[in-house]
C-alpha positions in Angstrom: -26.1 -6.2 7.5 -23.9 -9.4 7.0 -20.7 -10.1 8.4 -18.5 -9.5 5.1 -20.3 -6.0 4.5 -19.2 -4.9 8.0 -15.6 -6.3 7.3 -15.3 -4.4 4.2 -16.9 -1.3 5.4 -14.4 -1.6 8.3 -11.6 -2.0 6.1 -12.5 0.8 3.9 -13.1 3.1 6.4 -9.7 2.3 8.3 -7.9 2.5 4.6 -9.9 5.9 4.3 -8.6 6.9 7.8 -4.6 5.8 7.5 -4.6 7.6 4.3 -5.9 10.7 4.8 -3.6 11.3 8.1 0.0 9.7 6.1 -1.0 12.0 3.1 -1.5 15.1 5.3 1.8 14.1 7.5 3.8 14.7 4.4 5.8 17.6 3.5 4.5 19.1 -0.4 8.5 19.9 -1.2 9.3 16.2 -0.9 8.6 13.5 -3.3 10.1 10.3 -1.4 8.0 10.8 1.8 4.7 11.1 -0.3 6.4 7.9 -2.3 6.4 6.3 1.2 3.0 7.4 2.3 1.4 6.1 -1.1 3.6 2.5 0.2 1.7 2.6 3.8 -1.6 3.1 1.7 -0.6 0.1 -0.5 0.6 -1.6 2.2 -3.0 -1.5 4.0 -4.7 -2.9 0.1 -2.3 -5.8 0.8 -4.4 -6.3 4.3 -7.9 -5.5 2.7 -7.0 -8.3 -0.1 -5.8 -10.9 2.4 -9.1 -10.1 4.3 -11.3 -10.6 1.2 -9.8 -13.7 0.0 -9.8 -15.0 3.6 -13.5 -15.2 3.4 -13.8 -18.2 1.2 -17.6 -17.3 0.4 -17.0 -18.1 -3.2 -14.0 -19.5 -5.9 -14.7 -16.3 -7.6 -14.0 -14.2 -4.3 -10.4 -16.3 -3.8 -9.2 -15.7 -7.0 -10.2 -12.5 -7.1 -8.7 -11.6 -3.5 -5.0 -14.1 -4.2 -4.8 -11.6 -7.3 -5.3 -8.8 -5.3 -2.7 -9.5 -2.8 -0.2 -10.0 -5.7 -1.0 -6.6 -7.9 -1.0 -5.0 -4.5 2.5 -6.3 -3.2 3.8 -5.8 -6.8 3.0 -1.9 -5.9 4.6 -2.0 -2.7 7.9 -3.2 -3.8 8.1 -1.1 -6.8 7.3 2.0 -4.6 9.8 0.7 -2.2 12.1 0.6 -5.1 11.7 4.2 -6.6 12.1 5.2 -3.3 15.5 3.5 -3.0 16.6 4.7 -6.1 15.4 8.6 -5.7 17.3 8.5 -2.2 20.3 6.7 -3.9 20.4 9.9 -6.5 20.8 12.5 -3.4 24.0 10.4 -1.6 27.2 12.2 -2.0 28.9 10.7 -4.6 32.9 9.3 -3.6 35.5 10.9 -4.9 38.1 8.2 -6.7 41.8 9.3 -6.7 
């Protein structure tokens, strides 16, 4: 097995891991903790895509990691976004005189 196939099985099996114990953590009555657990899960794609365009085997394999990194980011601050809003929706509104 070469180096990169390790790396990425490694990375998918750590991935597989994180999720599966963030996505069992979370309560099924609440919608912003599962939005947060599907941000940690994003957040380790970000990681995986650094990794693979980190490699430089190929052009191909940097282009394809840089937009990787970028659609995967673009997911973890919209998630982090929805989040803020949903939790925004459940403060106590002030009462104006």
């Amino acid at each position: 097995m070469t180096e990169a196939l390790i790396a990425a099985l490694f990375v998918f099996v750590l991935a597989s891991f994180i999720g599966f114990e963030v996505i069992n953590k979370v309560p099924p009555t609440l919608h912003t903790p599962l939005m947060s657990g599907s941000n940690a899960i994003s957040g380790i794609a970000v990681l995986g895509a650094i990794v693979a365009s980190g490699a430089r085997e190929t052009n191909l394999s940097v282009i394809l990691g840089l937009i990787a990194v970028v659609l995967a980011t673009v997911n973890v601050v919209a998630g982090f976004l929805v989040t803020d809003r949903m939790l925004q929706m459940f403060k106590k509104k002030e009462i104006k005189a």
